[in-house]
C-alpha positions in Angstrom: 0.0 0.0 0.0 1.0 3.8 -1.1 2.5 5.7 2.6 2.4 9.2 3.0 6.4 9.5 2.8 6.5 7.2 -0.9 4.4 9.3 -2.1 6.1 12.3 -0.7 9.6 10.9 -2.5 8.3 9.8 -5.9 6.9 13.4 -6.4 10.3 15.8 -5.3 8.0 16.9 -2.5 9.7 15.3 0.6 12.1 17.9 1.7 9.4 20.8 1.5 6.1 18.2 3.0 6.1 20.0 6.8 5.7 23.1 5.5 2.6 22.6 3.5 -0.6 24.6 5.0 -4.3 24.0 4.2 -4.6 24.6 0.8 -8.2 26.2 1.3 -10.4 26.6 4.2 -14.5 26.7 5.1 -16.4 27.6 8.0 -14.8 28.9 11.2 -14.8 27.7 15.1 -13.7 29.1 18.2 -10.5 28.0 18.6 -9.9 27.0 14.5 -10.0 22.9 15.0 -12.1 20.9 13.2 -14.5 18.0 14.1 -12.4 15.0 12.4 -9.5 15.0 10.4 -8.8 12.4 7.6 -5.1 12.2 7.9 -2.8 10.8 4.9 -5.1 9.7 2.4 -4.6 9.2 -1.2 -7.1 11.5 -2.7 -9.0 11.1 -5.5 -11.1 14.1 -5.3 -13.6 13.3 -8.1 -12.3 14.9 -10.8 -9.4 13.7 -13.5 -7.0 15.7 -10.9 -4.0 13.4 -10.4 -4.2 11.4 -7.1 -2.4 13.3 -4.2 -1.8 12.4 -0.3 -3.8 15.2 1.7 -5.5 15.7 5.2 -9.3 16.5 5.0 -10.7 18.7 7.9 -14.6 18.6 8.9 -16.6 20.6 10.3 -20.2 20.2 10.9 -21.7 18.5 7.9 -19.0 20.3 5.3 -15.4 19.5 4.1 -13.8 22.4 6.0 -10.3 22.4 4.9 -8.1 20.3 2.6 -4.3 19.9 2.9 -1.6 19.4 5.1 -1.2 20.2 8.8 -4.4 21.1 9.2 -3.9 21.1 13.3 -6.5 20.4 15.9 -9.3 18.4 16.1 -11.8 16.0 18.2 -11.1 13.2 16.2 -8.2 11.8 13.8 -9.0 9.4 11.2 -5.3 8.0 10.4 -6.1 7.1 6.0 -2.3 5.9 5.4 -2.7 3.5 2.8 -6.2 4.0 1.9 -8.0 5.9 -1.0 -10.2 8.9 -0.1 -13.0 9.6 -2.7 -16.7 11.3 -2.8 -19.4 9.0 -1.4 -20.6 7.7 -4.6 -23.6 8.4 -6.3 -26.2 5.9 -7.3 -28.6 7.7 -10.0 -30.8 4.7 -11.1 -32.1 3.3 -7.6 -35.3 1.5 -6.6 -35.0 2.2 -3.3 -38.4 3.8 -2.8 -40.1 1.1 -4.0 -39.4 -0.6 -1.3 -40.9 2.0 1.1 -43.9 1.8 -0.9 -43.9 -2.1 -0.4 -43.2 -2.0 3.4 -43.9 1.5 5.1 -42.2 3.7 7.1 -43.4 2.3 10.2 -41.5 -0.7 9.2 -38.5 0.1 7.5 -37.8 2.2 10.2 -37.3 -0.7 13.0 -35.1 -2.5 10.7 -31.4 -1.5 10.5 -30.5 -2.5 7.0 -33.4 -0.9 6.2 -33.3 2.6 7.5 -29.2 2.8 7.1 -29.3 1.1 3.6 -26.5 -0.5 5.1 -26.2 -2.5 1.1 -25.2 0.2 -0.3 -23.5 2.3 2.6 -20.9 -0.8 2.8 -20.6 0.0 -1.1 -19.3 3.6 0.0 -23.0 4.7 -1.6 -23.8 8.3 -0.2 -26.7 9.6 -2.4 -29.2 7.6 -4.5 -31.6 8.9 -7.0 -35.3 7.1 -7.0 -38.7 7.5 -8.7 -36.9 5.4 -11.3 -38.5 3.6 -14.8 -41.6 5.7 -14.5 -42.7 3.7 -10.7 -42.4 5.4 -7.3 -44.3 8.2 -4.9 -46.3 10.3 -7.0 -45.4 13.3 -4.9 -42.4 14.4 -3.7 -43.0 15.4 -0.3 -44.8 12.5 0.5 -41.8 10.5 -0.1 -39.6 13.2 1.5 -41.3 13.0 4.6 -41.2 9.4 5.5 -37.3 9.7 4.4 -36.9 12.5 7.1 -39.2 10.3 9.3 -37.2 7.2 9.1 -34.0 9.3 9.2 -32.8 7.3 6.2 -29.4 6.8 6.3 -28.7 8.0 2.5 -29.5 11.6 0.4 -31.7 10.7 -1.7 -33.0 13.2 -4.6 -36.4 11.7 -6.6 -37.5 11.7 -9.9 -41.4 12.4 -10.7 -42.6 9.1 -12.3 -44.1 9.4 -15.3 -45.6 6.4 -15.5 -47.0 6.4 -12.0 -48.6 10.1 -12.4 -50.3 8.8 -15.5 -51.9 5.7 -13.8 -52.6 7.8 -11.0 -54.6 10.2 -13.5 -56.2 8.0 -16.1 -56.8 4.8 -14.1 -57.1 1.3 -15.2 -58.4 1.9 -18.7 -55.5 4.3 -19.7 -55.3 6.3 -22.9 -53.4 5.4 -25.6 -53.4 8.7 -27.2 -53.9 11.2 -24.8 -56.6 14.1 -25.7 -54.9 17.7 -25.1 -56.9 18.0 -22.3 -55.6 14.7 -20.8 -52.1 16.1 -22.0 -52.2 19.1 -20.4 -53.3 17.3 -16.9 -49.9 15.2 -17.1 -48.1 18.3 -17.6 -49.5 20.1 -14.7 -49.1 17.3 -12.2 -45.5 16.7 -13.2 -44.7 20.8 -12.9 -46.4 20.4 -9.5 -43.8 17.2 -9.0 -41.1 19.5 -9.8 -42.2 22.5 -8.2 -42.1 20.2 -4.8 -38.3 19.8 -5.9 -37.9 16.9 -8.1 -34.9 16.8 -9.8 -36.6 15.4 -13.1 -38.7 13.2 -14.9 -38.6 9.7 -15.4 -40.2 7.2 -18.1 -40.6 3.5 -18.3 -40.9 3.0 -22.0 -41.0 -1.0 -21.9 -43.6 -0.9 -18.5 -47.6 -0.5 -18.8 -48.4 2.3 -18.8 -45.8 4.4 -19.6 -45.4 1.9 -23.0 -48.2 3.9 -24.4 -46.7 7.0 -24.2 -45.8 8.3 -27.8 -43.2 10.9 -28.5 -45.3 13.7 -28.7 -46.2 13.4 -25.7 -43.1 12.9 -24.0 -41.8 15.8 -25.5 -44.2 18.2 -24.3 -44.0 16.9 -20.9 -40.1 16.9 -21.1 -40.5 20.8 -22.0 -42.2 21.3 -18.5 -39.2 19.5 -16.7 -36.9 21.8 -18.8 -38.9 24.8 -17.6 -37.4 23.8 -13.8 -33.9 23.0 -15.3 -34.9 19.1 -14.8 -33.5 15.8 -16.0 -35.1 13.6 -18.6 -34.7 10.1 -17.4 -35.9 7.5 -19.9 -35.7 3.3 -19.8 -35.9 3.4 -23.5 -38.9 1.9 -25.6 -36.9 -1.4 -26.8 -33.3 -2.6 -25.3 -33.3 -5.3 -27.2 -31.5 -6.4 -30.7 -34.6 -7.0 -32.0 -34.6 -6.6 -36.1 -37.5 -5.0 -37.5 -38.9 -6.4 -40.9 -37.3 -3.4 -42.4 -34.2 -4.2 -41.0 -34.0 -1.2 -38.4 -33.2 -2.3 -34.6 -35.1 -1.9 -31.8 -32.6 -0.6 -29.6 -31.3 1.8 -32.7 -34.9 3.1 -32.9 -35.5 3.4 -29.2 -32.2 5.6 -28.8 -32.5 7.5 -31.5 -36.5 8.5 -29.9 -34.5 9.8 -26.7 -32.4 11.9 -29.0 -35.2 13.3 -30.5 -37.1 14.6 -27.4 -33.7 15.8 -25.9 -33.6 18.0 -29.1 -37.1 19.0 -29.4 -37.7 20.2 -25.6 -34.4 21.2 -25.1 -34.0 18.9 -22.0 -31.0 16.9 -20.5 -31.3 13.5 -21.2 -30.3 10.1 -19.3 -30.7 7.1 -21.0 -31.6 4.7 -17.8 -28.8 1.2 -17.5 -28.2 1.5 -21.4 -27.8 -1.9 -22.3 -28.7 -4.5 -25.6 -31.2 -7.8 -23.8 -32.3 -10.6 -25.5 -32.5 -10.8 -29.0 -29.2 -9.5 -29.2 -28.7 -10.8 -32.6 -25.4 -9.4 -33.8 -25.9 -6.0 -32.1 -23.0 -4.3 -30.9 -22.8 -0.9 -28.7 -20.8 0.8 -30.8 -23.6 2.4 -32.9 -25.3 3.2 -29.5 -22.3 5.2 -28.6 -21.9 6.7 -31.8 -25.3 8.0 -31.8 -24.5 9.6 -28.3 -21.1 11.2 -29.4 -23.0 12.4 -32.5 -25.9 13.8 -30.5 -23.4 15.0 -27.8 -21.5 16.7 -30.2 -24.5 18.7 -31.5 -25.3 20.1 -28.5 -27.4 17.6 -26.9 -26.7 16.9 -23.1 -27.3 13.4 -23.1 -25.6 10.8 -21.0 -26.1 7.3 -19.6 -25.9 5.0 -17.1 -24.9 1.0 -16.6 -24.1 -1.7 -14.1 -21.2 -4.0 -14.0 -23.1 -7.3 -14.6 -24.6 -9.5 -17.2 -27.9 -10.3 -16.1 -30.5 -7.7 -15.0 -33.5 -7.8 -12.8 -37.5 -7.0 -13.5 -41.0 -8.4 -13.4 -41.3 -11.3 -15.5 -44.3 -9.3 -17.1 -41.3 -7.8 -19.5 -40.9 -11.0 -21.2 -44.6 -10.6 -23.0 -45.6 -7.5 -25.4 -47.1 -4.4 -23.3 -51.0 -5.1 -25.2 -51.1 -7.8 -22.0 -50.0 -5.8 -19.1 -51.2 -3.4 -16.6 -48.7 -1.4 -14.0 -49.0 -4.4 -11.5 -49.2 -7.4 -13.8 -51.6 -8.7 -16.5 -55.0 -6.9 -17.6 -58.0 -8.8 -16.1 -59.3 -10.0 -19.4 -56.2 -12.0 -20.1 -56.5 -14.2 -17.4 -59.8 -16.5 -18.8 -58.9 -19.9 -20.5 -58.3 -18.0 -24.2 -56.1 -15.0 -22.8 -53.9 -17.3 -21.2 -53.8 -19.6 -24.1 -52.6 -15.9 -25.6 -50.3 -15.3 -23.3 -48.5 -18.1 -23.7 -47.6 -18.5 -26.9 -46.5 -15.2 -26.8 -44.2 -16.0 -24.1 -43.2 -19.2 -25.7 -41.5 -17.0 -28.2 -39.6 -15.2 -25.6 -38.3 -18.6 -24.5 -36.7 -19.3 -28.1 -34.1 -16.7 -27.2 -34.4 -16.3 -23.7 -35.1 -20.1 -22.4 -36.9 -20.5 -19.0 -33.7 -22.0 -17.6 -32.0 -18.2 -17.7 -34.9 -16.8 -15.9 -34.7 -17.1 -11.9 -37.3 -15.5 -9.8 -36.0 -13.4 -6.6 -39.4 -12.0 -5.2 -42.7 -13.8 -5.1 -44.4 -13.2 -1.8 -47.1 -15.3 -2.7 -44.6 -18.3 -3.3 -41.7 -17.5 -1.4 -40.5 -21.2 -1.8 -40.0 -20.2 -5.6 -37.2 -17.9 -5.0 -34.2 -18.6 -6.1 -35.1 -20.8 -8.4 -35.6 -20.8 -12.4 -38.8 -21.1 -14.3 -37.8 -23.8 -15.4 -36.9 -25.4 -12.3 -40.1 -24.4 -10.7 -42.1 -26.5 -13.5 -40.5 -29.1 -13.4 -41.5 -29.1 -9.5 -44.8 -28.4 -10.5 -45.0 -31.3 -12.9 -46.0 -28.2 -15.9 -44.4 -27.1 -19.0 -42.2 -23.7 -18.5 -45.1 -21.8 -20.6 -48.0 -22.6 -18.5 -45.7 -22.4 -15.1 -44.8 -18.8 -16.2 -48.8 -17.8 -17.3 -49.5 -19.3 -13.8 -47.4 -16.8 -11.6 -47.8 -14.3 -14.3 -51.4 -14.4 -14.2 -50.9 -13.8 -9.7 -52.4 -11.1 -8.1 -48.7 -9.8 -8.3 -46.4 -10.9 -10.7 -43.0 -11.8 -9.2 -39.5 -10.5 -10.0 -36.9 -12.4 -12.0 -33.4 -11.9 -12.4 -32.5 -12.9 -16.2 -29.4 -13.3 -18.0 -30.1 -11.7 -21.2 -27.0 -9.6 -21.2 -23.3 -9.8 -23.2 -20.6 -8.8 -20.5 -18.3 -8.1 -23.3 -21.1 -5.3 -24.6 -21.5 -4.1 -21.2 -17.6 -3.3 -20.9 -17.8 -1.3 -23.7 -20.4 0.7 -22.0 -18.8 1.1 -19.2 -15.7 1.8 -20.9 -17.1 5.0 -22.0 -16.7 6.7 -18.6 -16.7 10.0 -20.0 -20.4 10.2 -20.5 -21.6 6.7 -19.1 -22.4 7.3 -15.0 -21.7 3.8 -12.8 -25.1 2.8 -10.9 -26.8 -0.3 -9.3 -30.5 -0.3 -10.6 -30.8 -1.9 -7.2 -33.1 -1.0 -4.1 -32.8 -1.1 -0.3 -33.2 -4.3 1.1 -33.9 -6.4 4.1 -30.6 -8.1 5.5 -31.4 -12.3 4.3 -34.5 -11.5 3.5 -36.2 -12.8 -0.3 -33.4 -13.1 -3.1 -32.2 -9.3 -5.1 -29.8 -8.9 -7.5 -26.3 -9.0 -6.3 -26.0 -5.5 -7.7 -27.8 -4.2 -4.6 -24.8 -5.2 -2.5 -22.1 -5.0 -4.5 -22.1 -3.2 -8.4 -20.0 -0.3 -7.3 -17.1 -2.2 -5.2 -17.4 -4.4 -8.6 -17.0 -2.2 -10.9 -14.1 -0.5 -9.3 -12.3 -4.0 -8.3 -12.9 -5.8 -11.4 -11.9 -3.4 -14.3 -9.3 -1.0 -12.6 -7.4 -3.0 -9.8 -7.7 -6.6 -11.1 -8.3 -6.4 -15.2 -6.4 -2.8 -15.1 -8.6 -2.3 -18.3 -10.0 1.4 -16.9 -8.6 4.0 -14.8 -9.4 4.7 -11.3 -9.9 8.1 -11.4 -12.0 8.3 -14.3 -14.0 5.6 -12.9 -14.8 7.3 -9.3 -15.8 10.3 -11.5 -18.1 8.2 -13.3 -19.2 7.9 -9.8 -19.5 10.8 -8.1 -19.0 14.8 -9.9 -20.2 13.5 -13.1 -23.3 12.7 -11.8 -23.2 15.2 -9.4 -23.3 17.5 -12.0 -25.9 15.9 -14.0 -28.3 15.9 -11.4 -27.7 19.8 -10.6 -26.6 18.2 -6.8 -25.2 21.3 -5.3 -22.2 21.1 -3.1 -21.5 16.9 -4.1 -19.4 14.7 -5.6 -15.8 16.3 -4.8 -13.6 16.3 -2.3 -13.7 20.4 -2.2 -13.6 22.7 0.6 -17.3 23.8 1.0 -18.9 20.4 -0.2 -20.7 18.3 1.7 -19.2 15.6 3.8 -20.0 12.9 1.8 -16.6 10.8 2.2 -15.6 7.1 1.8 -12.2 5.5 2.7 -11.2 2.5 0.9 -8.6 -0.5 1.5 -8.1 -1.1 -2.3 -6.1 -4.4 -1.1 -9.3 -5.4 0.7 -12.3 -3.9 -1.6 -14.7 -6.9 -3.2 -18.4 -7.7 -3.6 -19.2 -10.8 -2.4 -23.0 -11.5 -3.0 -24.2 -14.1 -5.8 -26.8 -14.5 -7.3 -27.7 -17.8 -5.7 -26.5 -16.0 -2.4 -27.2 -12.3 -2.2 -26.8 -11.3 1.0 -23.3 -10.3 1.5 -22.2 -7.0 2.4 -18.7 -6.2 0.1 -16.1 -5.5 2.0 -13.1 -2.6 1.8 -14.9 0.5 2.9 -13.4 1.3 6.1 -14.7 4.6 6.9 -17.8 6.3 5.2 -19.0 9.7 6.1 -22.5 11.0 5.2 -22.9 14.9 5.5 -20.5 14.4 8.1 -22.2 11.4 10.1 -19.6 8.3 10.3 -21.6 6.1 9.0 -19.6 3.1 8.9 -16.4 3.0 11.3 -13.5 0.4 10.4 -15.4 -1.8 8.2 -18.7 -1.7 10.0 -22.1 0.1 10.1 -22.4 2.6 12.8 -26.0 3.0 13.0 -25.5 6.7 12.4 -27.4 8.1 10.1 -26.8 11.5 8.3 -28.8 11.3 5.7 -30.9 14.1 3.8 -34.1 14.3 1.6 -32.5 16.8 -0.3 -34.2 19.0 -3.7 -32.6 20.7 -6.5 
C-alpha cells in the first residue's frame, strides 16, 4: 500500500512536505479545529486531478479544509494506505419502491433498512429514485417518511411518469392522450417538480408508460426543462430486436431519446443503457456513436450501466405491453383463451431467452419459488415452463426475475465510456437475508471498481470514481456533491483497495462487500473500520 512518505519521495516533494498549510479553508470555530481529520489519504477528489496524499478537515456536515497540517481536532482518522473519494452516487435506484412495499413504520425498526446499510458498505452516499416511471407520485410525500425514518442515504427523486399517468387515467388508460388529458400530465409533473424533483422519469418497456408516444413525451419533457430538470428515460426497446425493415429496436428506441432531448431542449439520461435478448449481432458501438454524434450537436445526453450481465424486473417484460397493466396482467387476459394468448406469446420469448436463464428473486405469494428458475419451478410443478410462467404471471402480483439476457463483453464497452456513461446499481434497499435481489444491490460499485481497474487494469481509477460521483453530481444539478472540495458536503468514503470486493451471488445475495473502512455522510460516520455505525446523516434533499 501507497504511505504518506512514498508518495512524498516519488513526487520531489519530501524535503518541503512539513511546510505545506491548508490549501483552502470553510467555516470557522472558536479555537480553529475541526470535528475530524482524515489524515494521509490518497485523494482522488472526483475529478481527472492526479491522485495526491492530503489531510481533509470537517466541520459540521461540510469539508472544512483540505491539505496538510491542518492542526487540531476532536477526532483523527489515520487514511495511510487507503484511497479517499466522494461518497458515490447511485442515479438509477429503486429504493423507494421498497418504502412503498413496506412503510415507514417498518422500514424504520429494521437497520439494513433505515441505514441502507447494502449500499453504505458499497461507500454509496446519495441515490436517486422515482426510477422507470414507478415510485411516490409526490415528492413530499416520499420526503417526509425519508426525514421520518432518518434514512441513512440523500436521496434526490424523480417524478414518475408512468405512475402520475396511472394515478390520473386509471385502469383503462389512454393510448393517445386528448390535449386535455395532456395538459393534466403536464401540470401534475410541474407540480412534482415544483415540490423539488430533480426530473422526470419514463418506463418505456412498463404498462403504462409503454403507451406514451413521442409527442407526448416531448411536451412533458419541456415542462421538466422549464425547472432546469432531468429527462430520465428506460428506453422503448433494449433489445436487438430486427425489424422487418431491418431497423433495430434498440437503434430506434435511442435514436427517440435523442429526438425529445432535441425537441424540448432537456437533458437527457438514458436509464442502465444496455442491448437484452435478442441481441442478434448487435454491438454498442452504434449506440455510442449515436451519443457522441448527438453530444457533439449540443445535446446533453448521457447514460448510465451496471457491471453485470444479467438484469433484474417483473417477469411481465418477457410478454408484449398489449397484455400488461402497472401491476401485472389486464383482467381480461387471465380466462382460458387470454392465457392460451399469453402463452404463446411467451413461448416465443423462450426461443431466445429459455426458462432456464430466468430465476425468480421476489414472489411473496410463493416464497419457496425464489431462487429458483422457471424452469426449475415447472419441473417441480410437474408443468411445461409456458403454463408455469402464465401461472405466476397471471398472480395477483407478478413476481421479479433476475434474467441473464445480457453480453458482458457489450456491457464493458459501456462502461468503458466513462466520460459520458455514470456507474449505478439499478438496485433497491433491502432487508438483511431477506427474499433473493440482484447482487448489484450489494455489491455493483465495489465491482466495478475492483474488477476493471485494480484486477483487469482495463479502466482508470480516477475516471471511474468520476463516473461515480461529480459526473453525476453534475448531471443531477446536486449542489455542493461529488468532490472532495472545501465547501462540499461531507459525503466521504475510505477505501482499502487491497481489501475492496463484492461478495453476493446470485444464488446467495446477501453479503455485504467488504473494503470500505470509513464512510461519512454529510459528516455522520456512517460506517467505522469496516462496519455500520448505525449513524445516520442522511438528507431528503431538492434541486
Amino acid at each position: 500500500m501507497i504511505t504518506r512518505r512514498d508518495f512524498l519521495k516519488s513526487t520531489g516533494m519530501m524535503g518541503a512536505a512539513c511546510l505545506v498549510t491548508p490549501l483552502l479553508s470553510y467555516g470557522s470555530g472558536s479555537d480553529g479545529g475541526y470535528d475530524r481529520i482524515i489524515r494521509n489519504g490518497t485523494i482522488y477528489d472526483g475529478t481527472l486531478a492526479k491522485p495526491r496524499i492530503a489531510d481533509i478537515g470537517i466541520r459540521g456536515d461540510r469539508i472544512a479544509a483540505v491539505g496538510s497540517n491542518l492542526g487540531k481536532a476532536v477526532n483523527i482518522i489515520d487514511a495511510t494506505g487507503l484511497i479517499v473519494t466522494p461518497g458515490f452516487i447511485d442515479v438509477h435506484n429503486h429504493g423507494d419502491l421498497t418504502f412503498q412495499r413496506l412503510g415507514k413504520d417498518v422500514v424504520a425498526k429494521i437497520p439494513s433498512l433505515a441505514g441502507n446499510h447494502s449500499y453504505a458498505y458499497q461507500g454509496v452516499t446519495t441515490i436517486v429514485t422515482g426510477n422507470c416511471g414507478f415510485g411516490y407520485t409526490n415528492v413530499n410525500e416520499f420526503y417526509d417518511v425519508l426525514t421520518k425514518v432518518k434514512f441513512g442515504s440523500n436521496v434526490y427523486h424523480l417524478a414518475p411518469h408512468g405512475a402520475i399517468r396511472q394515478e390520473l387515467f386509471g385502469y383503462n388508460q389512454p393510448q393517445k392522450l386528448t390535449p386535455q388529458q395532456l395538459e393534466a400530465m403536464k401540470k401534475r409533473v410541474a407540480e412534482e417538480m415544483e415540490r423539488g424533483a430533480v426530473g422526470m422519469s419514463c418506463g418505456l418497456e412498463y404498462a403504462p408508460g409503454s403507451l406514451a408516444d413521442t409527442e407526448e413525451l416531448i411536451e412533458v419533457a419541456k415542462v421538466v426543462k422549464k425547472y432546469n430538470g432531468v429527462y430520465v428515460t428506460h428506453i422503448r426497446d433494449l433489445t436487438g430486436t430486427i425489424y422487418p425493415d431491418e431497423r433495430v429496436g434498440v437503434i430506434e428506441a435511442l435514436k427517440e431519446a435523442i429526438e425529445i432531448g432535441k425537441k424540448a431542449n432537456v437533458p437527457v439520461q438514458i436509464s442502465h443503457i444496455q442491448i437484452n435478448e435478442p441481441i442478434h449481432k448487435m454491438k454498442a458501438a452504434p449506440m455510442i456513436e449515436l451519443i457522441a454524434r448527438a453530444r457533439a450537436e449540443g445535446v446533453d445526453i448521457t447514460a448510465d450501466a451496471y457491471p453485470y450481465d444479467a438484469g433484474s424486473t417483473w417477469i411481465t417484460m418477457m410478454i408484449p405491453a398489449k397484455y400488461k397493466t402497472d401491476k401485472g396482467i389486464k383482467e381480461e387476459y387471465k380466462n382460458a383463451q387470454g392465457r392460451a394468448e399469453l402463452k404463446k406469446a411467451v413461448e416465443e420469448t423462450f426461443e431466445y431467452l429459455g426458462p432456464e436463464r430466468t430465476m425468480i428473486i421476489s414472489y411473496p405469494e410463493r416464497s419457496h419459488y425464489e431462487g429458483k428458475t422457471i424452469k426449475e419451478i415447472a419441473d417441480m410443478e410437474k408443468k411445461t415452463p409456458s403454463d408455469m410462467y402464465v401461472d405466476m404471471v397471471c398472480s395477483n402480483d407478478a413476481p421479479q426475475a433476475i434474467m441473464n439476457d445480457q453480453d458482458m463483453r457489450i456491457v464493458i464497452e459501456f462502461l468503458m465510456r466513462n466520460d459520458f456513461v455514470f456507474v449505478i446499481s439499478d438496485g433497491w434497499t433491502t432487508i438483511k437475508d431477506v427474499g433473493k435481489p440482484h447482487p448489484r444491490c450489494y455489491g455493483a460499485f465495489p465491482r466495478m471498481i475492483k474488477k476493471f481497474t485494480v484486477d483487469e487494469k482495463i479502466l482508470d481509477l480516477s475516471a471511474v470514481i468520476r463516473a461515480m460521483t461529480s459526473l453525476p453530481a453534475d448531471k443531477f444539478r446536486m449542489k455542493d456533491r461529488g468532490k472532495l472540495a472545501v465547501g462540499y458536503f461531507a459525503d466521504i468514503a475510505l477505501i482499502n483497495l487491497e481489501k475492496l470486493g463484492d461478495h453476493a451471488t446470485y444464488k446467495n445475495p446477501h453479503q455485504y462487500s467488504t473494503g470500505v473502512e470509513y464512510l461519512f455522510v454529510n459528516g455522520v460516520l456512517s460506517v467505522d473500520k469496516g462496519a455500520a455505525t448505525n449513524e445516520r446523516g442522511g438528507m431528503a434533499s431538492k434541486k
